[in-house]
N, C-alpha and C positions, 0 to 999 in steps of 0.2 A: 480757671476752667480746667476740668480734667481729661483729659485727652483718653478716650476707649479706644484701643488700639488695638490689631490683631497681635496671636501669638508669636508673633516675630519680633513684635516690640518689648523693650524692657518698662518696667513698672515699678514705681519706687514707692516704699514707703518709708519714714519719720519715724525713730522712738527714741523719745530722749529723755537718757538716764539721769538723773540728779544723784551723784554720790554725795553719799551722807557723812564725816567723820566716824571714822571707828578706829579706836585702840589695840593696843598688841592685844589684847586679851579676847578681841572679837573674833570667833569662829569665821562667821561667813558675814559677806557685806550685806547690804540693806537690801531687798531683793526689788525689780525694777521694776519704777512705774509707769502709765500707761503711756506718756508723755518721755522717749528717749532721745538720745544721742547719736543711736548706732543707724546705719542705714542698710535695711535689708535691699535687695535685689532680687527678687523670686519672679520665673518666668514658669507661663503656662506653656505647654508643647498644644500641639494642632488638637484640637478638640471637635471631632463629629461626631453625628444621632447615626444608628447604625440603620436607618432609611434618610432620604431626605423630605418624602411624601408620606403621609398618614390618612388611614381615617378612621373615624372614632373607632374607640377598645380598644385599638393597634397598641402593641406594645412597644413605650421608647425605650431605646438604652444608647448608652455613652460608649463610647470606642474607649480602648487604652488610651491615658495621657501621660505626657511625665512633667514633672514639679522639679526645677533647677534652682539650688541658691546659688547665686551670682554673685553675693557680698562680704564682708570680709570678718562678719560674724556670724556664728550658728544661728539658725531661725529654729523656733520652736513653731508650730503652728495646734491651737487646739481643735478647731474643727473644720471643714469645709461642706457648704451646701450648692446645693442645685437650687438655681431659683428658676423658673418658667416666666418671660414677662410680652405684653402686649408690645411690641416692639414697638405699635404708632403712639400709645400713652403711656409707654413707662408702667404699666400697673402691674402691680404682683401677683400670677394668678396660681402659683404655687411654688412653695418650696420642703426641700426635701436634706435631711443631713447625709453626705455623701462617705466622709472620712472623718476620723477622730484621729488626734498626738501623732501629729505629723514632724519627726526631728529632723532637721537638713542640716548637717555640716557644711563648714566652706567648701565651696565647689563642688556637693553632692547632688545627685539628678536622682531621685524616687521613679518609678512606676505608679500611675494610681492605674487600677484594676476597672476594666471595663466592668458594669452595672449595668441593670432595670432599671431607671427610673420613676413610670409610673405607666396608666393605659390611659390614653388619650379620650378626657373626659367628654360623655355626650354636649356639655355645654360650652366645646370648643368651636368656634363659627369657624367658616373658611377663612384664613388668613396664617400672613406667616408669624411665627413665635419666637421669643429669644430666646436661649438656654445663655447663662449665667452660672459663672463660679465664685460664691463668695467665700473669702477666707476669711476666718479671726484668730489673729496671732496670740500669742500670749502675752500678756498685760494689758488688753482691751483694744487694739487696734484691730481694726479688719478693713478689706480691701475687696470690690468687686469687682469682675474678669467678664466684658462680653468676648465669647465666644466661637458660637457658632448660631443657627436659627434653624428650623425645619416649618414646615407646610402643614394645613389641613386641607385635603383635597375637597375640590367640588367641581361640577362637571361646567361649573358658570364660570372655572378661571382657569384657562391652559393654561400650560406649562410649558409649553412648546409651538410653534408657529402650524399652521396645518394646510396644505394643498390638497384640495376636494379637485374630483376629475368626474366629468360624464360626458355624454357622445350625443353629439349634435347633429343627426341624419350623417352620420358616418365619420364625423370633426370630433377631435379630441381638445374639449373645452378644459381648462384647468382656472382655478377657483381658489385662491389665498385667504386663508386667515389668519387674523391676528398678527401679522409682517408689516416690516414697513418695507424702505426700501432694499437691502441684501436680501430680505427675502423675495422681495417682488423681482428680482434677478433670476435668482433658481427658478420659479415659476415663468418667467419670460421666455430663459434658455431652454429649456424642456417644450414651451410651446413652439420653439423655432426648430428644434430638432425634429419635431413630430409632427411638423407639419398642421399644427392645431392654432386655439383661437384662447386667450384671456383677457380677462378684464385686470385690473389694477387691484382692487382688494376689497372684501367687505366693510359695510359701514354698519354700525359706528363702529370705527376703531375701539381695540381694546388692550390693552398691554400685556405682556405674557409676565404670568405668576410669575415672581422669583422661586428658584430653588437652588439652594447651593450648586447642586451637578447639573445648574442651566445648560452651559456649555454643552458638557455632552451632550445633553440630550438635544439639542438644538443641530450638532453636527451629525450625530444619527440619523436625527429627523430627516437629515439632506440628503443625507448617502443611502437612507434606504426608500428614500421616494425615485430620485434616481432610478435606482435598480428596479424597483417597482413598474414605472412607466418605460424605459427603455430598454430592460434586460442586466442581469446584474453583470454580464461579459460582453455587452456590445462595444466594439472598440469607439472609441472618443478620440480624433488624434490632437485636439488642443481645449483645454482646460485652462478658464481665466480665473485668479484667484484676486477678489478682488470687493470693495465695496460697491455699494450699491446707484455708482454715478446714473443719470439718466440715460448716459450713451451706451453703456454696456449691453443693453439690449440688441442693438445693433450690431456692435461688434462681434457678437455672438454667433448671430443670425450670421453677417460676414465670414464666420469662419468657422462655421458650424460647430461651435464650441459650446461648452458647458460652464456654468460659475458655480465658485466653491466659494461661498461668502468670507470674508477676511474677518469681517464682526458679525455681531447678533444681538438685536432689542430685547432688555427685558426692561420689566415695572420692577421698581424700585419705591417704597417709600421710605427708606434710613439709607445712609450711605453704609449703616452696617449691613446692609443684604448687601451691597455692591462686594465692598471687601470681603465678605465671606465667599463668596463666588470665586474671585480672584482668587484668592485662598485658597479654594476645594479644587480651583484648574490647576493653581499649581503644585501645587502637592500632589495633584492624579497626574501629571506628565504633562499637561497644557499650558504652556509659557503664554501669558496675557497683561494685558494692562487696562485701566478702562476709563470711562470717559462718563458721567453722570450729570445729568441737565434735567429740561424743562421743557416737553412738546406737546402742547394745548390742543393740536391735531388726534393727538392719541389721548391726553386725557391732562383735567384740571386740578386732579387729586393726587396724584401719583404719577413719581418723577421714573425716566427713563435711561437706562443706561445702554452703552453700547459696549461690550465686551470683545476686546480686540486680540488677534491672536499676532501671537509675534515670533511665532515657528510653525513647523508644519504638524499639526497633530496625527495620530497613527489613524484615524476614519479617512483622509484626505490621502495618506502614504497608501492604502488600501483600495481607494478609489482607483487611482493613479495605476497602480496594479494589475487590479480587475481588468481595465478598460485598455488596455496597453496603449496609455497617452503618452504622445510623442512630445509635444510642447506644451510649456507653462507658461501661461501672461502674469505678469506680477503687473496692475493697474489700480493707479489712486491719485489724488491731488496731494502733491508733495510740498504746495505752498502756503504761506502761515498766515498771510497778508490781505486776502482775504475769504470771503465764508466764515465760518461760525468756529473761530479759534481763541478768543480769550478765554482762560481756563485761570481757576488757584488750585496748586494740586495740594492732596491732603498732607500733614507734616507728617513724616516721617523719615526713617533711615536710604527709604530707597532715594535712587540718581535716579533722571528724567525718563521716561519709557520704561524706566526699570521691570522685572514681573512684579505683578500686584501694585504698584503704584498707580494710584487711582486721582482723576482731574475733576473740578465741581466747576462746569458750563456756565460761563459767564458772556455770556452774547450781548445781553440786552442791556450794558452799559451799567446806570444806577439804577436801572431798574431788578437788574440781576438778582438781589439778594431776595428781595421783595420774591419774587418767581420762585426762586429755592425754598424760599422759607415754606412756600404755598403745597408746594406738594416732597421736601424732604423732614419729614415731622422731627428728626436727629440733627437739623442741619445748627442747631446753635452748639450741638458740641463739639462741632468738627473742626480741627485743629487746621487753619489754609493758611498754604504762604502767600506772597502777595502774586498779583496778577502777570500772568504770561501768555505767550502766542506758542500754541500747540498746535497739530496736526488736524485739520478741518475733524468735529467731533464726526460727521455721516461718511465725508466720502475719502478723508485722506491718508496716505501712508507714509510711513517714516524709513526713514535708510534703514533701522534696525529690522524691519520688517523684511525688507525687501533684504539684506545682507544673508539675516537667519536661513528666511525661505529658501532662496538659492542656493546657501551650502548644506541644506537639508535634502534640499531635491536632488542634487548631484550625489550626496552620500548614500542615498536611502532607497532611488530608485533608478529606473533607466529609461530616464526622459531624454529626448536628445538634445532639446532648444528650451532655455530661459531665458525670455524676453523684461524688462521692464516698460511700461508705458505711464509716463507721467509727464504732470506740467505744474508751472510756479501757479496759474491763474486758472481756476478751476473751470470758469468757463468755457474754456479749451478743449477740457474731458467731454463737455456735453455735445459741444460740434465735434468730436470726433464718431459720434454717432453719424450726424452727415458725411462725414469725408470717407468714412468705412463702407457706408450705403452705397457714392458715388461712384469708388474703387470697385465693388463688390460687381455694382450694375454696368460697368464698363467692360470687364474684366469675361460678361457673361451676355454681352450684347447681342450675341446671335440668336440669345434663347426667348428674348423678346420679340413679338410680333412683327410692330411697327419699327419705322427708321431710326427709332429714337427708344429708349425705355424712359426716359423722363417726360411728364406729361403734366408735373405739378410736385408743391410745396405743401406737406401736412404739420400744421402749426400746433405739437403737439407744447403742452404743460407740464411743466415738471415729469410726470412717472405713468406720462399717458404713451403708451408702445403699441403699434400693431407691425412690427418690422416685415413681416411675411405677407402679410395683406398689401402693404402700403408699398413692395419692390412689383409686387406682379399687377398692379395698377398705373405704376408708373409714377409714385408717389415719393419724394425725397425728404428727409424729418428736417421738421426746423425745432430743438428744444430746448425750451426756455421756463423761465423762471418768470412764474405770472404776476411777481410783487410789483413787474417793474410795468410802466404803462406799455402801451401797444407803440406809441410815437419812439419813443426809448427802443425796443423792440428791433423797430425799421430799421430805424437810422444806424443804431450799432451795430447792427447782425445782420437781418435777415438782407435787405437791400445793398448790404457791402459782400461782406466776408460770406455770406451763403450765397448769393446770387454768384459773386467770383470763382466758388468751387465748382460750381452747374457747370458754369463755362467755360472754366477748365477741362474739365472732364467730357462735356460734353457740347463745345464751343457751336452747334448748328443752333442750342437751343435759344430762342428766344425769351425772357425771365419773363416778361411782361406778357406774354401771351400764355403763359400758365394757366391751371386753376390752382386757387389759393385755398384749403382744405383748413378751417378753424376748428379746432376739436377741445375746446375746452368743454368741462360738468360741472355739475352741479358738485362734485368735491374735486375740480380741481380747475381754479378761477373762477367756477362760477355764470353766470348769466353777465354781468353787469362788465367783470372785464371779454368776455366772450363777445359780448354785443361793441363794446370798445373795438375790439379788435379787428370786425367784422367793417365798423362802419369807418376806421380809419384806411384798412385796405380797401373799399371801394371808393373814398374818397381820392386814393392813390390811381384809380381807375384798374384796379388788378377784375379776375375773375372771382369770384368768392363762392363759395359754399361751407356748413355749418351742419355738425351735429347737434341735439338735441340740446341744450344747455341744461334746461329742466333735472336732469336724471344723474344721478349717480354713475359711476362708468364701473357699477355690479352689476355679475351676471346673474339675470332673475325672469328666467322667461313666463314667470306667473304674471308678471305687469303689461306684458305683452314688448315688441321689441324695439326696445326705448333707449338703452346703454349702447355706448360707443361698439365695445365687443357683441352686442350683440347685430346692432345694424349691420356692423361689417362682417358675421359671420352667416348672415341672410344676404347678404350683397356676393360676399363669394360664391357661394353655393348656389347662386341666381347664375353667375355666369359658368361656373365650371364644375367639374364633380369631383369629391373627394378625392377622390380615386389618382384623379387626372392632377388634381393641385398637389396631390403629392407625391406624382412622379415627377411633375416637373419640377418641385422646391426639391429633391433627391439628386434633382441632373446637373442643377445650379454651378459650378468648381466654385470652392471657398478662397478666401483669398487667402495665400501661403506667407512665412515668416517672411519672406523676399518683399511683399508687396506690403505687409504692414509696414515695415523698414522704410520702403518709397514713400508712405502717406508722412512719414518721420522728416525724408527730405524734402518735401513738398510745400509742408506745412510744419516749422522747426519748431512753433510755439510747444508743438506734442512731442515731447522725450521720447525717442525710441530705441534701447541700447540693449543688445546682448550683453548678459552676462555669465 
């Protein structure tokens, strides 16, 4: 198997000489054939298109590269081409000669001279393309170099996640595409700040085009939506940087903070977009590493990566800035044991977390490869060592992370608090969504009507949030994970460990005289576990009531008002005005580093440590 490696890797080629006898009398020896001895070492330097997006007639050109021989004999090289190829079938869809009599001495590095290549033919379709370096040395061997790849743009494939915004008799509704979950974070955190109403995300999912400068553009996309809907100087006094656990929405809402995604989805169909990505962040100043799998949710054809940052890049040091934020949460699942951590990472020179060292998602046992194969069309040349336990691919973080960050944020800015929040058992992270709610609504007890502000349990799904809705109702999250039955459910969670924290917090309540609030859709559990869920809490003899199961939880008031966000944002407005819910979600006090610390000793399972 030939291992395509990026330019960081070395590349070897074979030529081996057969010396022929020759006499005193012979001038020069036999000159060599194609088949040597000697082993060259020739390394390509970082190779980019001086766009990474096109459309048709755009002209491509190659960036400067440099050519190093490495080996302990002169290379001659006679030509090198450009080849253009379908990166999902390998097919050749042009090639072009770049260089002629290339000589490298031991240890000499060339310049090749930035180029045209060619104009991006009308019969290029939307998709992304490889650019390819092939060499032919002299005496007939040649060798081929992928790259780098670039884009043909089309308005049917972001490139980037997008939050759509419009006003709902005075409500600021906000509207996710193409995100999964970090980005359904930034769009949660923005709805709690402002006082407004979202839904979970459009359907069908669709994955975001690859483009080398994904990254950037994805951390852009957040710092200038931000600024957009809030003001590009309104102060923020805590910022959680952090993946996309289900609790974070609440914790946000708790302390009226903002999220700065830790990672970012894109579509992947080669592990070479993945790598080149990596690649293109770090060489632009973005220290990453990343994590490439298989999510059926988002799509059958085309594999997904999550692209994870392992320092603070300069849009976030900016952010930071702008907003004169006081405190940083660093929050993630730090444990390996379980969630979706077996990984083989790809071979190469990098150590574990290393920049650009990249893992292929190995979740689904023996099924795994089978998955890969399905949607990474490159995956049989990919070079894996054997199977290991990595950092949860969605929601977890690694000490590296969390170290970087820290001494970035102290050198870079003048923040006053660096928190960590993490736990071995990921489940932890999601109740900490309840336990932030509880603290929040205690903390705030007088701004509630009644004796009590708890009045009930909202049984949301996975990345189902209405945190602003569900405190001024009197409504406390229970979030869970709808793989597992509704009995499962009870017994583990909601009738122990959630029921416990009520009563901690707010010991007059009685659990059992709730109402129990089921909010599963139509993309998230479904009708079949929703009615599960419905008919084992009434057999429990609790209070029940149910959102629509039927409907997606998009916001689409042409169907009329069927979505979760949308009932609840005709249910608020039914009882109060705009105006009014958000002076009162304004008057709320957030709960301060002091009191996250206490939810730390309270409940030890959740790591809470100054750093």
């Amino acid at each position: 198997m030939i291992a395509v490696m990026l330019s960081s890797s070395w590349v070897f080629f074979t030529l081996t000489f057969f010396a022929s006898c020759w006499t005193e009398n012979e001038v020069n020896p036999e000159p060599p054939r194609p088949n040597s001895n000697f082993v060259t070492d020739v390394v390509l330097g970082h190779v980019q298109t001086d766009k990474t997006l096109y459309e048709i007639q755009d002209n491509l050109r190659l960036s400067n590269f440099s050519i190093e021989n490495k080996s302990e004999e002169a290379v001659s090289i006679e030509k090198m081409e450009v080849v253009i190829k379908n990166l999902v079938t390998d097919g050749v869809l042009y090639r072009s000669l770049y260089e002629e009599n290339i000589d490298l001495k031991v240890g000499e590095t060339k310049q090749i001279t930035s180029k045209s290549i060619f104009e991006i033919p009308s019969d290029f379709v939307a998709r992304a393309y490889g650019v390819f370096i092939n060499i032919a040395f002299q005496g007939g061997s040649s060798k081929e170099f992928y790259k780098t790849f670039f884009r043909v743009n089309s308005s049917s494939n972001p490139v980037t996640y997008e939050i759509e915004s419009e006003d709902y008799s005075g409500l600021n509704v906000f509207k996710l595409n193409n995100g999964l979950s970090a980005e359904y974070a930034v769009q949660k955190a923005a709805t709690n700040f402002l006082s407004g109403i979202s839904h979970s995300w459009n359907t069908p999912l669709r994955p975001i085009a690859s483009t080398p400068d994904f990254l950037e553009r994805s951390l852009d996309k957040t710092v200038s939506f931000y600024n957009e809907v809030i003001g590009r100087n309104t102060p923020v006094e805590t910022v959680i940087i952090s993946t996309g656990i289900p609790g974070i929405p609440y914790l946000a809402r708790s302390m009226k903070a903002l999220v700065l995604p830790l990672h970012f989805l894109v579509g992947c169909d080669t592990f070479k977009e993945t790598q080149t990505i990596l690649e293109h962040a770090n060489n632009n100043g973005y220290s990453t590493y990343g994590t490439l799998g298989y999510d059926y949710s988002v799509s059958e054809q085309t594999g997904v990566a999550w692209i994870k940052l392992l320092n603070l890049p300069e849009q976030y040091e900016q952010f930071i800035s702008d907003h004169a934020v006081k405190n940083v949460i660093l929050y993630g699942h730090s444990g390996v044991n379980d969630g979706e951590t077996v990984a083989r990472k790809i071979t190469d020179e990098r150590a574990r977390y290393e920049e650009g060292s990249l893992y292929l998602m190995h979740f689904s046992g023996d099924d795994s490869e089978t998955f890969l194969r399905q949607v990474i069309s490159d995956f049989a040349e990919a070079p894996l060592q054997p199977s290991v336990r990595i950092a949860d691919w969605e929601a977890g973080i690694v000490s590296e992370q969390i170290n970087n960050l820290n001494q970035s944020l102290k050198s870079k800015t003048t923040i006053n608090t660096v928190l960590s929040v993490t736990a071995e058992d990921g489940v932890h992270l999601w109740n900490m969504g309840t336990f932030s709610t509880l603290a929040f609504m205690k903390k705030n007890e007088t701004q509630f009507p009644d004796s009590s502000p708890v009045k009930g349990v909202s049984l949301n799904p996975y990345l189902i949030a209405h945190p602003g809705f569900e405190s001024y109702f009197g409504y406390v999250p229970f979030l869970y994970w709808q793989g597992f039955s509704a009995e499962f459910q009870y017994n583990n969670w909601l009738s122990t460990q959630i029921k416990a924290a009520i009563n901690l917090y707010f010991p007059e309540v009685v659990f059992d005289d709730l109402d129990f609030w089921v909010n599963s859709t139509k993309n998230f559990g479904g009708s079949s576990q929703g009615n599960a869920m419905v008919s084992f809490l009434n057999a429990e003899g609790h209070n029940v009531r149910n959102t629509n199961f039927g409907f997606d939880e998009v916001w689409n008031l042409g169907d009329g008002i069927n979505a979760s966000s949308e009932a609840r944002a005709f249910q608020l407005l039914e009882s109060i005005s705009e105006e009014d819910y958000r002076i009162w979600n304004e008057g709320l006090v957030p709960l301060s580093i002091e009191d996250l610390l206490e939810i730390s000793n309270t409940f030890p399972e959740i790591i809470i440590e100054k750093i």
